[in-house]
N, C-alpha and C positions, 0 to 999 in steps of 0.2 A: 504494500500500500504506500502512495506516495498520497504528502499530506500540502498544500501550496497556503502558505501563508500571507494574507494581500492586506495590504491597509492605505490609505489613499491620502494625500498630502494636499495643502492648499497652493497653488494650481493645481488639478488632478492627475495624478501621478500612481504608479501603480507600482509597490516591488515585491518583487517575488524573493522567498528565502527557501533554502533547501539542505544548507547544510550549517551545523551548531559548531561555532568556533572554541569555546571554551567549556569547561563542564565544570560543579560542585555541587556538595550535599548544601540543601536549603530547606529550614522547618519554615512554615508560613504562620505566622500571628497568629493566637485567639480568634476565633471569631468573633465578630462585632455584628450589633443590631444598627442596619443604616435607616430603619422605619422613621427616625426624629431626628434624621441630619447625614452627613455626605462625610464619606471617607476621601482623603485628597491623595494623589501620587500617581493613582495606573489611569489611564487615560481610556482602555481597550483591554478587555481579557475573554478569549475563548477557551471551551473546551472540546477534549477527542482525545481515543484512545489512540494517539499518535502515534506508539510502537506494538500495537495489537497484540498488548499481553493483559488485554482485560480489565485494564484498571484504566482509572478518566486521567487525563495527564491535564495542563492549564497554559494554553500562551498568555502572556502578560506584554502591554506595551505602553511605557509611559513615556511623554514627549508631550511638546507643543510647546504652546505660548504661558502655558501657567505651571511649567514643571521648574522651573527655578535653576534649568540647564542641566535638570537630569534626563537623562534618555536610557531606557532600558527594552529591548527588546530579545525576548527570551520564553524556552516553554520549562516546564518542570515537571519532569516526571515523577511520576507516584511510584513509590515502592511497598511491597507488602509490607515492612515493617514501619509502614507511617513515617519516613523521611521522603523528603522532596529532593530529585536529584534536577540543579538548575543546568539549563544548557544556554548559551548565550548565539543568538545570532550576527555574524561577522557581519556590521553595516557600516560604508565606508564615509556616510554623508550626514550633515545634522538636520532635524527633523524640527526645526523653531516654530514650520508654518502647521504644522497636523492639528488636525482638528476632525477625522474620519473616528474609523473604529478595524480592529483586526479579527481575521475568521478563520478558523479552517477549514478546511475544504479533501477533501480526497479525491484529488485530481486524477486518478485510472480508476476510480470507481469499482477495486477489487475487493471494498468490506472492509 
């Protein structure tokens, strides 16, 4: 299964990623109730089980005009034992104007 990850820039701009430049273990925060007010940082997050071992993995993309010049884009994979293993995708340009959203996709449609 390939997975095509797309998120769109102010002019509309399209990039494609395919392969994760860096790797480490990552736990994610507590969860938080956003029902009485807004969590700040990620800008875009989808899910899919990106490497089809049955467990939901999370792309994450934070950027734009309100990240304060941080840019993160990256998925994380789940592991059975409840650690997050982060993968970084290698992107060579900065991302000031984003204001879109990121998705997954399974671009050969094999499951």
């Amino acid at each position: 299964m390939k997975y095509r990850v797309a998120f769109w820039l102010l002019p509309p701009f399209i990039l494609l990623c395919s392969q994760p430049a860096h790797s480490q273990v990552q736990s994610f925060a507590e969860p938080q109730d956003l029902s009485q007010g807004t969590v700040s940082g990620i800008s875009a997050l989808d899910v899919a089980d990106l490497n089809q071992d049955g467990l939901v993995d999370v792309v994450v993309l934070e950027g734009g005009a309100h990240s304060e010049g941080r840019f993160t884009l990256a998925w994380f994979e789940q592991s059975k034992s409840g650690k997050w293993l982060r993968h970084d995708f290698n992107i060579p340009v900065q991302f000031d104007d984003f204001i879109g959203s990121a998705r997954c996709e399974d671009k050969d449609q094999d499951g």
